[in-house]
N, C-alpha and C positions, 0 to 999 in steps of 0.2 A: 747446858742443854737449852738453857731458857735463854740465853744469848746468839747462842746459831739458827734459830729460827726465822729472825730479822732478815740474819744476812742472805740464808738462804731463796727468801722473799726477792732480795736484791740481787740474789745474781740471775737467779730466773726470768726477774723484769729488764735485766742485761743483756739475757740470750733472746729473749723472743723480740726486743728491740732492735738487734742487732742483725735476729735472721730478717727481719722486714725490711729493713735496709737493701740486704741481698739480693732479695727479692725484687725491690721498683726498681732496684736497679739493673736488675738482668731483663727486667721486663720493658723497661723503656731503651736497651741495649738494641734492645729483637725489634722496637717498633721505627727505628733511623728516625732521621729527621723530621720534622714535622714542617711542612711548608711546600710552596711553590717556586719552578723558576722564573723569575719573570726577566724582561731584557731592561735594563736601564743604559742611562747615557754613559760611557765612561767617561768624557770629556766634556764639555761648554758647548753644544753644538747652537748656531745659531741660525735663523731665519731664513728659509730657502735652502740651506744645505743640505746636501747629498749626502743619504748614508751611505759609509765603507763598512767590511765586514769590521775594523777594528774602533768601529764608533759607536756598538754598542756592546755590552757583557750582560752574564746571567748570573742573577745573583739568588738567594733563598729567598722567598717573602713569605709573612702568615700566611696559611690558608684561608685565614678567616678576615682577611682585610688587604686582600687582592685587589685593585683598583678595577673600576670598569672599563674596558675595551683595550688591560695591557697585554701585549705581546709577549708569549714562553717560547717563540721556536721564530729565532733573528733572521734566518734565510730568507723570506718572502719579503724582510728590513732592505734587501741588498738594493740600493739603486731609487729608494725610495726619498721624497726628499721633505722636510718638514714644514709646517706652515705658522711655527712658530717656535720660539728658543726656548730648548730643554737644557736645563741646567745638567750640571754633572751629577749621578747618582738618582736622578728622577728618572720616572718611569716613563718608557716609550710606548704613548698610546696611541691608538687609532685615530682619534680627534685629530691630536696635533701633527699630523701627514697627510699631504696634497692625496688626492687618487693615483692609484700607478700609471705609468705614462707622463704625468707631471714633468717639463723641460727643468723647472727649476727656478728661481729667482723671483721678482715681485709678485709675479704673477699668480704662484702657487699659494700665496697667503689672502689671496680674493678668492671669499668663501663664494658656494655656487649660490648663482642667482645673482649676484653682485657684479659690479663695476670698477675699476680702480682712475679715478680725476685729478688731474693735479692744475691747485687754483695758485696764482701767484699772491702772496703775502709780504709783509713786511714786519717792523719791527713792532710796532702796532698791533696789525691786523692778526698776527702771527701771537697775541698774548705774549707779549714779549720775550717772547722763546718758551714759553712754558708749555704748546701744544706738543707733545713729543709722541710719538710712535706708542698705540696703545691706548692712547687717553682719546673720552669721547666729548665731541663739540658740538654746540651749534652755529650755525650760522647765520649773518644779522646782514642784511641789504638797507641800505640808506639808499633814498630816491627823489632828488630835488624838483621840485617845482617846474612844471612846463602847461606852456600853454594846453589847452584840451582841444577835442576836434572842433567843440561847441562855440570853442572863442573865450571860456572861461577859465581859470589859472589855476592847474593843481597845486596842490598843496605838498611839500614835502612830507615823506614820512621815512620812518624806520621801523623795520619787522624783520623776527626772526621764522622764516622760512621752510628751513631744515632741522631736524633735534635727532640728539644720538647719532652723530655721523662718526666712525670711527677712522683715528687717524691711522695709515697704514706707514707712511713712512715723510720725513721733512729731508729735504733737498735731496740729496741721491742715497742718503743710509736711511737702513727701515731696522737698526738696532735698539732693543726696547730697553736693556738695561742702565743706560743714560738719561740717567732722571734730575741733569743740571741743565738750564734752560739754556737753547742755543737759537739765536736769532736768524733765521733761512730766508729765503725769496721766493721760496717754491713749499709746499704741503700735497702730498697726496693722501684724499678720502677714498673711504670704503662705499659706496653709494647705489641703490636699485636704479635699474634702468630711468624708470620716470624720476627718480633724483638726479641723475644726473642732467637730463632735460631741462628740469629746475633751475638748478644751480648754473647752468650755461645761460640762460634767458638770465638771470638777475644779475650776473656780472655784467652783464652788455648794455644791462639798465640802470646800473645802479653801483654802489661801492661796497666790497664785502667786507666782511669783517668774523673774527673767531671768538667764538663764548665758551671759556673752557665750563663743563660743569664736570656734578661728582658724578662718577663711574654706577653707582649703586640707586642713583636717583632716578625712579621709573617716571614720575610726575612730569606732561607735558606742559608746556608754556602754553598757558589760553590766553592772548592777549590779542590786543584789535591794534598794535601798534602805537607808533609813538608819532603824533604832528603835531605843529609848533603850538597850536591853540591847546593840545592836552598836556604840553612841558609848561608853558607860560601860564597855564590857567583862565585861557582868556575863552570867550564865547563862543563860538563853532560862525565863523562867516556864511553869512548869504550869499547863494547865489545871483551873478547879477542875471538879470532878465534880458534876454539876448532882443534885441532892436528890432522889429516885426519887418519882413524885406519892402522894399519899396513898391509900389504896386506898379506894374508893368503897362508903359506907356501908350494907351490905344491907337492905333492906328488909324486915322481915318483915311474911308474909303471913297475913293473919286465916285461920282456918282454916274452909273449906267445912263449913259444917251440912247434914247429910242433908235430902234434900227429904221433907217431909210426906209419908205415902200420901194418896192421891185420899178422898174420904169415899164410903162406900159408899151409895149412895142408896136408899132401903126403899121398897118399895111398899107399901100396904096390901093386904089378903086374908083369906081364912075357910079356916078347916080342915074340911075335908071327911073324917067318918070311913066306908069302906065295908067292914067288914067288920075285919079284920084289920089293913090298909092306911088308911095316912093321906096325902093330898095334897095339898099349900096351892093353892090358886086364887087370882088375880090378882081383884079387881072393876072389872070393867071402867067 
């Protein structure tokens, strides 16, 4: 007797452990799945492409780490076209698609308010193939020496003009997952209106060039530029003093002749003597 009470102990703490079981489990049976559907990629879609119904699927997501702005219902997807490459199995959000109506191709990945310019580059200017689609640059104009209006001689200099200009595509691919440097002849920027203003006037002025920097770096360039007196470390030249004009040669003026008197006009007549008195008379 004194030995079955143990066990009895133990089969009891068997049954009520075993109905608990029963129970979460009929109870998380009744509550289905726990989650959303959301639409993701099925495939590699890339830049400017057109969604088809079979380019995207709906798959479960947490409920509780749903991404912002994704899509649960693919229909209003049909015809839509993206503004940027969504990998396979990522989520199809609002962000990354043009407006509806959007034709498609470069043009859908120039966000609004923006521009899209393409500067010719080389192997050089081009950071030697390392500006690639995606990565953000600035832009540096070099400007040699010319005379001034004044007669005095600019000075060359170098400045960087434009910061965070976002590359949109290098010679006719705007494909971002190519991250091996390829040397082009052509770059298209993302740029506002008055940048692109900019950037038009210093090409025509001057020789451009690309600055890759980091992606993550908010910090603008405060600089006054680069001229030969600040690379060499030499003094800041004088200006020379422009030559005072010649003074302008006076004319001298003939000098005014008196005007002629009038001629006096004579009449003829006869003298008349009466007396004493003498008076000319006119003949009429």
């Amino acid at each position: 007797m004194r030995n079955s009470r143990p066990l009895l102990i133990i089969g009891v703490a068997l049954f009520l452990a075993l109905a608990a079981v029963l129970v979460a489990a009929k109870w998380m049976g009744e509550q289905g799945p726990a989650g959303t559907r959301v639409a993701v990629a099925a495939a590699d879609i890339g830049q400017g492409s057109r969604l088809e119904a079979a380019s995207v699927q709906l798959v479960d997501w947490p409920s509780g780490s749903v991404p912002p702005g994704a899509v649960t219902d693919p229909k209003p997807l049909a015809e839509r076209v993206t503004r940027t490459d969504i990998a396979k199995g990522e989520p199809v959000l609002e962000s990354k698609l043009a407006p509806p109506g959007t034709t498609g191709g470069l043009s859908a990945a120039v966000a609004t308010g923006k521009r899209a310019m393409t500067v010719r580059v080389n192997d050089v200017v081009g950071v030697a193939g390392f500006a690639l689609p995606g990565n953000d640059v600035d832009i540096l104009v070099s400007m040699q020496g010319s005379a001034g209006d004044n007669g005095n001689a600019e000075q060359p200099i170098s400045k960087i003009v434009l910061e965070r200009i976002l590359v949109l595509a290098v010679a006719q691919e705007s494909n971002r997952d190519d991250t091996k440097p390829r040397v082009v002849n052509a770059v298209t920027l993302e740029l506002a209106p008055d940048q692109v203003e900019k950037l038009d006037l210093a090409r025509s002025v001057g020789s451009l060039s690309l600055v890759l920097r980091n992606q993550v770096d908010p910090q603008p360039a405060n600089t006054g530029g680069a001229t030969r007196e600040s690379v060499l470390g030499l003094p800041p030249l004088k200006p020379a003093r422009a030559a005072a004009p010649a003074p302008a040669p006076v004319r001298a003026e003939a000098p005014q002749r008196a005007a002629a008197p009038a001629p006096v006009r004579r009449t003829e007549g006869v003298l008349v003597i009466r007396g004493l008195d003498a008076a000319p008379q006119a003949i009429q």
